[in-house]
Structures are given as structure tokens and as C-alpha cells.
matplotlib code that plots the C-alpha trace (Angstrom):
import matplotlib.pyplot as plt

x = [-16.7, -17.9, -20.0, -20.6, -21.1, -17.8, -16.2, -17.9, -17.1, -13.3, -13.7, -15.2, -13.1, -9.7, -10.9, -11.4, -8.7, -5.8, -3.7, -3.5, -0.3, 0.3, -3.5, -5.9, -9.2, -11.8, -11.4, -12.0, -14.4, -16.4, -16.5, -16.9, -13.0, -9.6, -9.8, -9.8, -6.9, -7.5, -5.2, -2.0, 0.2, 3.7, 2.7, -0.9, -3.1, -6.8, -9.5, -13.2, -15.2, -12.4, -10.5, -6.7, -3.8, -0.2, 1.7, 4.2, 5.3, 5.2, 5.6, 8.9, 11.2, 8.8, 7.5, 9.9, 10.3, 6.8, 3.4, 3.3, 6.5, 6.6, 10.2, 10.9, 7.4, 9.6, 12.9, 11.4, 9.4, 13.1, 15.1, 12.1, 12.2, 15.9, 15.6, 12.8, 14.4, 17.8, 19.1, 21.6, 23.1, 24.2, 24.7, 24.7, 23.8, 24.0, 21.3, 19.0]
y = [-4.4, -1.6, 0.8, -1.3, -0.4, -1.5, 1.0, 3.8, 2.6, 2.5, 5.8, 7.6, 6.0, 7.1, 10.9, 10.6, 8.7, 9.4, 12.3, 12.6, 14.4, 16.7, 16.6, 19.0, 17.1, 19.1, 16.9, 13.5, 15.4, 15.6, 11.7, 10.7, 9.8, 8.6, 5.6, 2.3, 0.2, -3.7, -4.6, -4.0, -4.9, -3.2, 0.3, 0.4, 0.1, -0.7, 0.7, -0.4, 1.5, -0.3, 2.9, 2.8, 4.8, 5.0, 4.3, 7.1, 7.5, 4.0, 5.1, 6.8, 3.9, 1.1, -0.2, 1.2, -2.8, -2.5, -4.1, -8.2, -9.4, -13.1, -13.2, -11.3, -12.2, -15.8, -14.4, -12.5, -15.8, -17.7, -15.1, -14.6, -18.8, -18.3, -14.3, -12.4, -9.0, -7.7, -3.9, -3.1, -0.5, -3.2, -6.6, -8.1, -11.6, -13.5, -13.2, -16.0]
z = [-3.1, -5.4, -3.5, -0.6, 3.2, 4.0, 1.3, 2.8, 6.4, 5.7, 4.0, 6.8, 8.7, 7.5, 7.4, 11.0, 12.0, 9.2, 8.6, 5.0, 4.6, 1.8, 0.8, 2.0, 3.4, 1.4, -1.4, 0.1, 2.3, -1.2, -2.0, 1.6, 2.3, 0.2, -2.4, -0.9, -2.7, -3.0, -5.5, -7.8, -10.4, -11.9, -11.3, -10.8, -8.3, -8.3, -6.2, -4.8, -8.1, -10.5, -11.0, -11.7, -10.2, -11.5, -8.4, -9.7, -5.4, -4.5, -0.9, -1.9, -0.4, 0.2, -3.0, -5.9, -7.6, -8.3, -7.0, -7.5, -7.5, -7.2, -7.7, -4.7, -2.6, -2.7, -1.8, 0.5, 1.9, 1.9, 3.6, 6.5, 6.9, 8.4, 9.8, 9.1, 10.7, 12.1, 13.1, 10.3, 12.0, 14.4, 12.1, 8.9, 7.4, 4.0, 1.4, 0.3]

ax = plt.figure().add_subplot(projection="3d")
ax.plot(x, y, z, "-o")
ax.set_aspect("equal")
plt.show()
């Protein structure tokens, strides 16, 4: 996907369509856009030119196990075949 029209699509358009918070836009304004991710592993991420990034955020409360989990991409894949969501300010339920 190096390089490719579709990289530069998704670039232009998250600077029209994203707010980037915490970043100021001349930066990506200067490479066309943000770095598209397509992959990761444990604490890195990968984007379209092949570059790394430590995930050293991980989306402050969504990702902070790591990226590529297989042990909990299963769990995760058993507790969704009996309830994939529920409120829990309202209920509870048993774990895988």
C-alpha cells in the first residue's frame, strides 16, 4: 500500500474530515495528512511507507493489553457468542 492513491486519498481525507485533537494541522498539512495505520503488534504499530510507532497512548483506555492479542481476540470472540454488549451501570454477567 506504500505510496499508493488510496494512501493519499485516506490522507486528504482525514484532514478534511478529522479533528486531530491535541495536534496542530500544519504538520500533516506538510505530508498531505496523518499516517495511515494497517497493522500492529505488542506496542507498535505499522504504517503505509513501513514506518513504526510506539503505541506509548494506546488510545488511553482502549488498547492498553497491547495490539494482537490472540488470547483475548478469543475470549473476546467467546464472551460475544453468548452477549456481545450490556450497560454496566444497569447489569452484570459471568465471564467466559
Amino acid at each position: 500500500m506504500e505510496g499508493n492513491d488510496d494512501t493519499q486519498t485516506l490522507k486528504l481525507k482525514a484532514r478534511q474530515h478529522l479533528w486531530m485533537a491535541y495536534q496542530p494541522p500544519e504538520p500533516y498539512a506538510a505530508e498531505g495528512g496523518p499516517p495511515v495505520l494497517v497493522s500492529a503488534e505488542g506496542s507498535w504499530m505499522v504504517d503505509t511507507d513501513g514506518n513504526r510507532y510506539l503505541d506509548g497512548v494506546s488510545a488511553l483506555e482502549a488498547c492498553v493489553a497491547g495490539h494482537i492479542r490472540p488470547e483475548l481476540a478469543e475470549a473476546a470472540y467467546r464472551q460475544m457468542q453468548q452477549l456481545e454488549f450490556l450497560d454496566v451501570f444497569r447489569y452484570t454477567s459471568p465471564p467466559d
